[in-house]
C-alpha positions, 0 to 999 in steps of 0.5 A, spaced: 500 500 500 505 505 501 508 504 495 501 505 491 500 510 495 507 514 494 507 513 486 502 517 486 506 522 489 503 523 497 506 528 501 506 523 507 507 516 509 506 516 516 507 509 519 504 507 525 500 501 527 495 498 532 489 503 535 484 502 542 484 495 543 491 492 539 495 486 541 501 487 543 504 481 539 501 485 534 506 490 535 512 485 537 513 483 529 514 490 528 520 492 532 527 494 528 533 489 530 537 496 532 537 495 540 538 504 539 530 504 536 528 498 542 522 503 544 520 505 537 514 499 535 514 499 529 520 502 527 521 495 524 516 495 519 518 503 517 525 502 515 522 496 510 516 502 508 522 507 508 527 502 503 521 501 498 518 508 498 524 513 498 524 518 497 517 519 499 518 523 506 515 519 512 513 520 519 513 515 524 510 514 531 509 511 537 513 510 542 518 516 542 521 517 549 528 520 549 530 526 545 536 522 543 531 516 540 528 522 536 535 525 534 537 517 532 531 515 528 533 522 524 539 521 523 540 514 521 534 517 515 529 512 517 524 518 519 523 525 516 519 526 521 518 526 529 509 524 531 507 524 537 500 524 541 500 522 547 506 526 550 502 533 546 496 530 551 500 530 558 505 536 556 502 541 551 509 544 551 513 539 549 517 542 545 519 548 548 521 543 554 525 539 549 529 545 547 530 546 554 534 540 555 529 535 557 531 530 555 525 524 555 517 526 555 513 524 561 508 521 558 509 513 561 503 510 556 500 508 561 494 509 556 489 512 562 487 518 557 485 512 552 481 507 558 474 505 556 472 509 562 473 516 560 475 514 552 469 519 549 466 520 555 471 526 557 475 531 554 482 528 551 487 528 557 492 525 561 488 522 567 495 522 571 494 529 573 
């Protein structure tokens, strides 16, 4: 499908995976062999969309912790582009923070805000607050 999609000339593929409810064996399958991206889930499945789409560029998301992972991921070329949400739901001024000198977001995936009990029910927001 991505290259479908970036022979027709798409500004953006954005490789993620899973949803509300995904296995975790799911996102096993797509991890990259490269212990520097052990926190990035589908880093794997995202060098091979990055290998047969270039030069397409590409966002990846889910799972950026640390500023170093962020700088890693785009300098070895398997991302263009940094995605995040959730840590953007626990800290709305993530960037600035991160060009501050933070160096990891504080968002632990705890998947609290996403929970069936406050899921569509409550405003979007980390229920760690």
């Amino acid at each position: 499908m991505a290259v479908a999609i970036a022979e027709k000339g798409i500004d953006l593929i954005e490789v993620s995976g899973g949803g509300r409810g995904r296995q975790e064996a799911l996102r096993a399958r797509a991890r990259h062999s490269d212990p520097a991206l052990e926190e990035l889930a589908f880093a794997g499945h995202a060098s091979k969309i990055r290998d047969a789409t270039r030069p397409t560029p590409m966002a990846l998301v889910y799972g950026f912790r640390k500023l170093e992972t962020m700088h890693q991921a785009v300098d070895m070329g398997l991302t263009d582009v940094v995605s995040m949400s959730r840590p953007f739901i626990r800290e709305p001024d993530l960037v600035r923070r991160l060009q501050a000198g933070q160096q990891m977001v504080s968002c632990t995936r705890c998947d609290a805000c996403s929970g069936d009990d406050v899921f569509g029910k409550t405003m979007l927001k980390c229920q760690l607050e």
